[in-house]
C-alpha positions as CSV (number, residue, x, y, z in Angstrom):
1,X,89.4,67.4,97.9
2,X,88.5,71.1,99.6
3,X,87.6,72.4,96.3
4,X,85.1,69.7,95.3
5,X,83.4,70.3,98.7
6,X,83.3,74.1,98.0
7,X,81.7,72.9,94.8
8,X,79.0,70.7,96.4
9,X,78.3,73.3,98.6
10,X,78.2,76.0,96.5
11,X,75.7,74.1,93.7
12,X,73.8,73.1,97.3
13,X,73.3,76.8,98.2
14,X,72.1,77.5,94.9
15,X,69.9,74.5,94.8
16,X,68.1,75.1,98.2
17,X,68.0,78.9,97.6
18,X,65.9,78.4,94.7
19,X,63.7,75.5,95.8
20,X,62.6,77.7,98.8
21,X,61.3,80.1,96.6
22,X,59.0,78.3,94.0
23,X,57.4,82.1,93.1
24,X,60.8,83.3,91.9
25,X,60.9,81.4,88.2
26,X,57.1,83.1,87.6
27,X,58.4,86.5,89.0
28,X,61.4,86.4,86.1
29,X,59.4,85.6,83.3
30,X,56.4,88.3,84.2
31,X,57.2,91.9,82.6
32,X,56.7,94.5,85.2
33,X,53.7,97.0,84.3
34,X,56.7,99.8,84.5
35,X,60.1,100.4,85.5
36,X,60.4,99.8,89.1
37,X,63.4,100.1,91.4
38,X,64.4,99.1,94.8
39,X,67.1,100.9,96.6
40,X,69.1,99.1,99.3
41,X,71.1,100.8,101.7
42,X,74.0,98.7,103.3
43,X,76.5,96.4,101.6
44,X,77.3,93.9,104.2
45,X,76.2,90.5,104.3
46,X,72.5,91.1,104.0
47,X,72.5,94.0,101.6
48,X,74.9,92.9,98.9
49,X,73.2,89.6,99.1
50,X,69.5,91.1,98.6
51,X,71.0,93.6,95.1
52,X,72.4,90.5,93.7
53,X,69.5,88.1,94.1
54,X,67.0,90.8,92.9
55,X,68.6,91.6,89.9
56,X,69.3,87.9,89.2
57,X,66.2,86.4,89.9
58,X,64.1,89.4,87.9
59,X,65.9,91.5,85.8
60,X,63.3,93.4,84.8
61,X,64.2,95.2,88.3
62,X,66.2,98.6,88.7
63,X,68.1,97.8,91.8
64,X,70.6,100.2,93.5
65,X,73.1,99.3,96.1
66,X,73.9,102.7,98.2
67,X,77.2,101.9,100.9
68,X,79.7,104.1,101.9
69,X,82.9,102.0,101.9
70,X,84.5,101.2,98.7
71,X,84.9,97.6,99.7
72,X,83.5,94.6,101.4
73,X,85.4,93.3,104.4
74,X,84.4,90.0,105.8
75,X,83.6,90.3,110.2
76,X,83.4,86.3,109.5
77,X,87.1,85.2,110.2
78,X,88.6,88.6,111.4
79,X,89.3,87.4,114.6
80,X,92.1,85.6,112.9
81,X,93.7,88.7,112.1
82,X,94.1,89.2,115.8
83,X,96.3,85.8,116.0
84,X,98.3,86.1,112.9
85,X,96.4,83.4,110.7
86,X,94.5,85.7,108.7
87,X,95.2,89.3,106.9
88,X,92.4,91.9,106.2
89,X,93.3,92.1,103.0
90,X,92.7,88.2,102.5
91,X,89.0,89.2,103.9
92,X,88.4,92.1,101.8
93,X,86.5,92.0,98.5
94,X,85.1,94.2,95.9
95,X,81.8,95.0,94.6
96,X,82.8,95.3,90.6
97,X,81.1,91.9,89.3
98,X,77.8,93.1,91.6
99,X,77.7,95.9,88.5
100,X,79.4,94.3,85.9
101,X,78.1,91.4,85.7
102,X,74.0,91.5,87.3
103,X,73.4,95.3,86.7
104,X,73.7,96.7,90.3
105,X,73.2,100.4,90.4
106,X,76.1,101.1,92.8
107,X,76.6,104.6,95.1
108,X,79.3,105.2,97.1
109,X,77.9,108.0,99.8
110,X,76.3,107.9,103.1
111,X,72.9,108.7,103.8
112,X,72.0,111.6,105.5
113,X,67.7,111.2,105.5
114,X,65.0,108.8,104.4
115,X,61.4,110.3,103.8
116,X,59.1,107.2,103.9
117,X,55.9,109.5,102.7
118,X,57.8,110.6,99.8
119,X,59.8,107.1,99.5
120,X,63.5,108.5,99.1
121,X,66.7,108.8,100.5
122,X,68.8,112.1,100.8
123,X,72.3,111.5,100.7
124,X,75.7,113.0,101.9
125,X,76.1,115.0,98.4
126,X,72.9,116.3,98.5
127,X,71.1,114.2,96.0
128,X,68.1,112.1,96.0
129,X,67.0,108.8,94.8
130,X,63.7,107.8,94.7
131,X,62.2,104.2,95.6
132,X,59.6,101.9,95.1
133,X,60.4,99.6,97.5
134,X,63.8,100.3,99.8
135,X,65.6,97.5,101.9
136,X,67.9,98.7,105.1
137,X,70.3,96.8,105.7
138,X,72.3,98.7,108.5
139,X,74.5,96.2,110.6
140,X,74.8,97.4,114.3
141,X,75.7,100.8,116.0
142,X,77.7,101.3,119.5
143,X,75.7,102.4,122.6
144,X,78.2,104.3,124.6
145,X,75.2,105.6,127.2
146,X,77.0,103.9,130.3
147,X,81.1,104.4,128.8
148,X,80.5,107.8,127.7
149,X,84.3,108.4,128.2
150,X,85.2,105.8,124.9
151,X,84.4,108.8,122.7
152,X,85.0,108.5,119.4
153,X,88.3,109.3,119.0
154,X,89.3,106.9,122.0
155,X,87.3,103.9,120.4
156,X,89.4,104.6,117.1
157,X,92.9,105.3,118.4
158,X,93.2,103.7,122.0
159,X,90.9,101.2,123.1
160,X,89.1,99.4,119.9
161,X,86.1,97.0,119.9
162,X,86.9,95.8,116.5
163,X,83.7,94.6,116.0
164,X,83.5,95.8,112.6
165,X,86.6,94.1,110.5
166,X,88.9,96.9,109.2
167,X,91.0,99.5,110.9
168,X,90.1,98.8,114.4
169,X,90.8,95.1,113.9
170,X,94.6,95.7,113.2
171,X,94.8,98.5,115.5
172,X,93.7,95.5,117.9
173,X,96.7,93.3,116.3
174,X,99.1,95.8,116.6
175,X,98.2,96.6,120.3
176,X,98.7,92.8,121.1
177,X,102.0,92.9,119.3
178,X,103.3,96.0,121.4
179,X,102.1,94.7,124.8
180,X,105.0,94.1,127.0
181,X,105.6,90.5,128.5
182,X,103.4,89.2,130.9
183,X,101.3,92.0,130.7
184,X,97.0,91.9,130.8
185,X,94.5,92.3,127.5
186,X,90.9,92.5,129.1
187,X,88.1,92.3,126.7
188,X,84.8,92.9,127.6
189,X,81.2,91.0,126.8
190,X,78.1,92.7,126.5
191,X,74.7,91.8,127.4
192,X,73.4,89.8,124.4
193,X,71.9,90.2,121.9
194,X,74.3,91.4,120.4
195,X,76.4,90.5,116.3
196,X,78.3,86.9,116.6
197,X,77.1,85.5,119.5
198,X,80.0,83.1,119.7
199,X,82.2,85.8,118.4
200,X,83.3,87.1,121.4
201,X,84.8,84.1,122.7
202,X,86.3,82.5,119.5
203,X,88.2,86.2,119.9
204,X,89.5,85.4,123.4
205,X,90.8,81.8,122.3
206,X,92.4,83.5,118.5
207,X,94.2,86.3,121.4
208,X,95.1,83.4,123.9
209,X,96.3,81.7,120.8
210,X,98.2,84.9,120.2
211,X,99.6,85.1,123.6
212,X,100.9,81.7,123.8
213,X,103.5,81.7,121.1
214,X,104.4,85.1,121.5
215,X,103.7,86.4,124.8
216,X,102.9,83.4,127.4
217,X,103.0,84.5,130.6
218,X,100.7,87.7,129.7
219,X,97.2,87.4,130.9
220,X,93.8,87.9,128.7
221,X,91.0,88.6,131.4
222,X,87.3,88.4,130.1
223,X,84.3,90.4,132.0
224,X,81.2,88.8,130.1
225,X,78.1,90.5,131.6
226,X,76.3,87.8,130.5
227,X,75.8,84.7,133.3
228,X,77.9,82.3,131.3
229,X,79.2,81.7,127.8
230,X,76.0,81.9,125.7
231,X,77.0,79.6,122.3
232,X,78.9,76.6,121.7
233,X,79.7,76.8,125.8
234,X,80.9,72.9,126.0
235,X,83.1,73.7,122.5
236,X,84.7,77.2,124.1
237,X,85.0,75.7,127.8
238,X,87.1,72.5,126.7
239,X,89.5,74.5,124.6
240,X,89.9,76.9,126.8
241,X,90.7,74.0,129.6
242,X,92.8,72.2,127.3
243,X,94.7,74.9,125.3
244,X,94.9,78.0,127.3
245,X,94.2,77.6,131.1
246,X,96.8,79.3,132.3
247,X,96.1,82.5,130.1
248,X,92.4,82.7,130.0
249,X,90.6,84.2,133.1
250,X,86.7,84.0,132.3
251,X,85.0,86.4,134.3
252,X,81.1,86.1,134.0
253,X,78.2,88.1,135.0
254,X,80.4,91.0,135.4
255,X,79.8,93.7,133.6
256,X,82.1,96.8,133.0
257,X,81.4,99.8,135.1
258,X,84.0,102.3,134.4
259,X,87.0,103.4,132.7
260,X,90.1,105.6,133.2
261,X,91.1,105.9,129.6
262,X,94.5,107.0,130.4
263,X,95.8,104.3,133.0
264,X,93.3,101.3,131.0
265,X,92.0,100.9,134.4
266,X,88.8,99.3,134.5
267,X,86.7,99.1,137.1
268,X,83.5,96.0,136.7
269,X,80.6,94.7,139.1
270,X,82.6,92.7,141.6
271,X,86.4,94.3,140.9
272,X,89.1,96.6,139.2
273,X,91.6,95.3,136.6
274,X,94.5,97.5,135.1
275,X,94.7,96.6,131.5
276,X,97.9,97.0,129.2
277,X,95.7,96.3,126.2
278,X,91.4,97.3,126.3
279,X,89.5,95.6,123.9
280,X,85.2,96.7,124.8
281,X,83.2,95.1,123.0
282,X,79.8,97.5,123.8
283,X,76.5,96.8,123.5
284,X,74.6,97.0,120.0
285,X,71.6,98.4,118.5
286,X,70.4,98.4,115.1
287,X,72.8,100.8,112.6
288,X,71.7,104.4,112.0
289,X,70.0,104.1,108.7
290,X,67.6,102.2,110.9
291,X,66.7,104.9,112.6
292,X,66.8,107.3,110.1
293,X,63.8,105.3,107.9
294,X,62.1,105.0,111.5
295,X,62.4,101.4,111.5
296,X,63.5,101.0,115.0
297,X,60.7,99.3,117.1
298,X,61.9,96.8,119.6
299,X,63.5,98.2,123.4
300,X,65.0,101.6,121.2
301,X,66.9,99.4,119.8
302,X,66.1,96.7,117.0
303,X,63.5,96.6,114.1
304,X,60.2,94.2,114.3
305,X,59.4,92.9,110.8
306,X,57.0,90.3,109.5
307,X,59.0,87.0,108.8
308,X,57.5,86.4,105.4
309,X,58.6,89.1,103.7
310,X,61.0,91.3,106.3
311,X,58.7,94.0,105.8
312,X,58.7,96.5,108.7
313,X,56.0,96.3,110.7
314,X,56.4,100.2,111.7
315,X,56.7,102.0,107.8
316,X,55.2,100.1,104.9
317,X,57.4,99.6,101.8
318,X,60.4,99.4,104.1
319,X,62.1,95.9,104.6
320,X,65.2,95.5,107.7
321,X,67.4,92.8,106.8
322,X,70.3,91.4,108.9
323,X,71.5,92.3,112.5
324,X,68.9,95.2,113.0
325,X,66.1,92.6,113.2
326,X,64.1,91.5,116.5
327,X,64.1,87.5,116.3
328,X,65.7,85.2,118.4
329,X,67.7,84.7,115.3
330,X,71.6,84.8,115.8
331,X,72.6,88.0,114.3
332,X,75.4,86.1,112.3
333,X,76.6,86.6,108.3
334,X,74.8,83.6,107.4
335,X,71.5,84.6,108.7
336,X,72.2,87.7,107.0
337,X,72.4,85.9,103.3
338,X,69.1,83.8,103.9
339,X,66.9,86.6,105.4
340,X,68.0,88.9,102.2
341,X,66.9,85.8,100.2
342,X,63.8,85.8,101.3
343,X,63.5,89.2,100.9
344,X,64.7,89.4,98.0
345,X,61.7,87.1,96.8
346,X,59.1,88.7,98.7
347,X,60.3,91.9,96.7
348,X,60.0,90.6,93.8
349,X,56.6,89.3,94.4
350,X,55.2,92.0,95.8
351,X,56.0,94.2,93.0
352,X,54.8,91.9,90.5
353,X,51.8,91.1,92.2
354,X,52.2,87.6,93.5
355,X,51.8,86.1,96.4
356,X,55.2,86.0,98.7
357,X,56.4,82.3,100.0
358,X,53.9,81.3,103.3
359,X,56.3,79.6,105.5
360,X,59.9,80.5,104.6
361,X,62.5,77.6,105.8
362,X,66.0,78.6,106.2
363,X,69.7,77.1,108.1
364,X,72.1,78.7,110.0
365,X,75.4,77.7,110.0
366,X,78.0,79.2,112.1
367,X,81.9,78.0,112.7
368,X,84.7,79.4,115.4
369,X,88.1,78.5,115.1
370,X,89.8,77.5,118.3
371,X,93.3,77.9,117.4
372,X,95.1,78.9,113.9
373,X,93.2,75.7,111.9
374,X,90.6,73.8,114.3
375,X,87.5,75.0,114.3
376,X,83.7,73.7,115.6
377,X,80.3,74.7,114.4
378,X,76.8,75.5,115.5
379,X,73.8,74.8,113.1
380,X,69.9,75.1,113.0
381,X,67.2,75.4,110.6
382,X,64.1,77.8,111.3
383,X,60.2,78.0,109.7
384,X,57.9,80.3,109.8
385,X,55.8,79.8,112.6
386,X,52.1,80.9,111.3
387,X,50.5,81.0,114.6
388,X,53.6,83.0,116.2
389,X,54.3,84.9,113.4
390,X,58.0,83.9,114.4
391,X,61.3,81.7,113.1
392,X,60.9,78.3,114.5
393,X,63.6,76.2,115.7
394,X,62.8,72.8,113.7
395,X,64.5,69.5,113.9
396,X,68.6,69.2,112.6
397,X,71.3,70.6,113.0
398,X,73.5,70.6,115.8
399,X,76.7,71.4,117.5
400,X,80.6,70.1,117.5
401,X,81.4,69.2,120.9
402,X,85.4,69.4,120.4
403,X,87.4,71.2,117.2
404,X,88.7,69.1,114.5
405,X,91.3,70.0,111.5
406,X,88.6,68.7,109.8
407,X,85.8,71.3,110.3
408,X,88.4,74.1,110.1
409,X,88.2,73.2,106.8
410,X,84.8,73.1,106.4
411,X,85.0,76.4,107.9
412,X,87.2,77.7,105.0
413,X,85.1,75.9,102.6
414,X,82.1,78.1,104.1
415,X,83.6,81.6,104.2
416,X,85.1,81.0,100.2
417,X,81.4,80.1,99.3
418,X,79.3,82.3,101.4
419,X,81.9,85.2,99.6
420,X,81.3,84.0,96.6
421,X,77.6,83.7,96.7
422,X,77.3,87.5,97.9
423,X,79.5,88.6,95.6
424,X,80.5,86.6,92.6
């Protein structure tokens, strides 16, 4: 039964993907005037999902994929890894049928300089690749400006945010595993916007979870700086009320302050909390390429694009996909897929001279598990809003008031397929 809804869904992704984009089947079939190539820097959500659309939907396209891991690990169920129901290896994934099977151009290096004047990108071994049209696709980066004492080496060996799936996120697990009984994990909240809005507290119910089985008279205190739980509150509330009341402590509007990185002291707005195991979450900007290609626009911080085509609207040629855009848009994987679709198409247009799609529709859908195999969803859909030049919220979608076996499978049925649409 699970598989033949991962079916329907996949063919339904598929299906919508191409009916939203009615220029794409004309963009295939016309020959480009010359060789052109588009270079895309980031292979997360958003960037590994824009190399495989342009190459499938017009092959006529050089596209290369430039990332500097060797592997695609999945932020989208890693908090599981912190309760025991998930490994990182069953999250990570590689990128061999992206050039095997649709012709991505893929480079392992990081990039050390983009010159938008003379459109290329200078990277790590000193080589240079030229572009005709280059698509950042950065993530987020850590602002440490008020926490200058979680240097780098702190962040990596003693108190992780995790907020990237990989070494951190064990390091997190491990630390949870080693904390003696009825001892305190705080984890902290930034101020939004930030990646995964509900992400942050489908952590605190997955180290609750955590707790309770294996630790239950420890503590997990949360300082959100934000005035209240900011998605899926009524889901997050109720479990937390139901499931783990006497180990959750939700702090909110109380933002971190300091810390003493040797005694995990930490001192917030309104108190001090000594902390056996630290887990800041800090707040975000857009991910250094961004900055690099001079994309960043919006509060230092994020990139402004135009919605049609994720153009930037700061260096022409140059497209910001994924959590580096400004929008009222959650910064989640599954806005990352759609926005590279429709950049993707715009791409392709634009190079061959068409006209881009006018008022791009798009869904978000977006799942937390509350325990080891319950989960609950959010979900939206969005237009282009001509007259704002903005993502509209439109009628539909929705939100689960309480978790169900049942959408925990959905939201397995989700991850497979979203994985398999970015890289299969």
């Amino acid at each position: 039964m699970a598989i033949n809804r991962r079916q329907v869904m996949k063919r339904a992704i598929t299906v919508s993907a191409l009916a939203a984009f009615p220029n794409i089947s004309s963009a295939m079939m016309t020959p480009s005037r010359k060789p052109q190539r588009v270079v895309i820097i980031g292979g997360g959500f958003a960037g590994a999902t824009a190399a495989k659309y342009l190459r499938m939907w017009s092959p006529d396209l050089e596209v290369i994929l430039i990332e500097k891991k060797s592997a695609f690990v999945s932020c989208p169920q890693s908090n599981l890894v912190l309760s025991g129901h998930r490994t990182l290896q069953q999250l990570t994934f590689d990128y061999h049928t992206l050039t095997s099977h649709y012709g991505v151009k893929m480079i392992q290096a990081t990039v050390n300089a983009v010159d938008v004047d003379k459109k290329n990108v200078r990277l790590s071994d000193g080589s240079v690749v030229d572009y005709d049209r280059l698509i950042v696709a950065p993530g987020v980066d850590f602002i440490y400006d008020q926490l200058s004492m979680l240097t780098p080496e702190i962040v990596e060996t003693k108190i992780p945010h995790a907020w990237k799936a990989g070494p951190q996120t064990q390091l997190l697990h491990e630390q949870l595993k080693a904390m003696p009984k009825g001892g305190k994990v705080v984890t902290t909240i930034p101020q939004a916007p930030f990646r995964c809005p509900p992400g942050p507290y489908e952590r605190a119910c997955q180290i609750a979870l955590f707790l309770k089985h294996h630790n239950p008279t420890a503590k997990l205190i949360i300082l959100d700086a934000n005035g209240d739980i900011i998605s899926k509150k009524a889901l997050f509330k109720g479990v937390w009320d139901d499931l783990y009341a006497d180990i959750i402590e939700y702090q909110p509007s109380n933002a971190v302050e300091n810390i003493d990185v040797d005694s995990l002291m930490v001192e917030s707005i309104f108190d001090s909390v000594k902390a056996d195991v630290l887990n800041v979450i800090p707040p975000q900007r857009a991910g250094k390429v961004a900055e690099l290609a001079g994309v960043i626009n919006v509060d230092k911080r994020w990139c402004e694009v135009d919605f049609r085509t994720y153009e930037s609207t700061a260096v022409k040629d140059v497209h910001v996909i994924g959590d580096a855009v400004a929008s009222t848009l959650p910064k989640s994987g599954h806005i990352a897929n759609v926005q590279a679709k429709v950049c993707a198409a715009a791409v392709i247009a634009l190079l061959h001279e068409q006209d881009v799609e006018p008022e791009p529709v798009f869904g978000n859908t977006c799942y937390s598990f509350t325990d080891g195999e319950k989960a609950g969803h959010v979900a939206a859909v969005f237009r282009y809003d001509p007259k704002t030049e903005k993502m509209a919220v439109m009628p539909g979608g929705g939100i689960t008031p309480t978790p169900t076996l049942l959408e925990g499978e959905f939201a397995d049925a989700w991850a497979h397929n979203i994985w398999s649409d970015i890289l299969r």
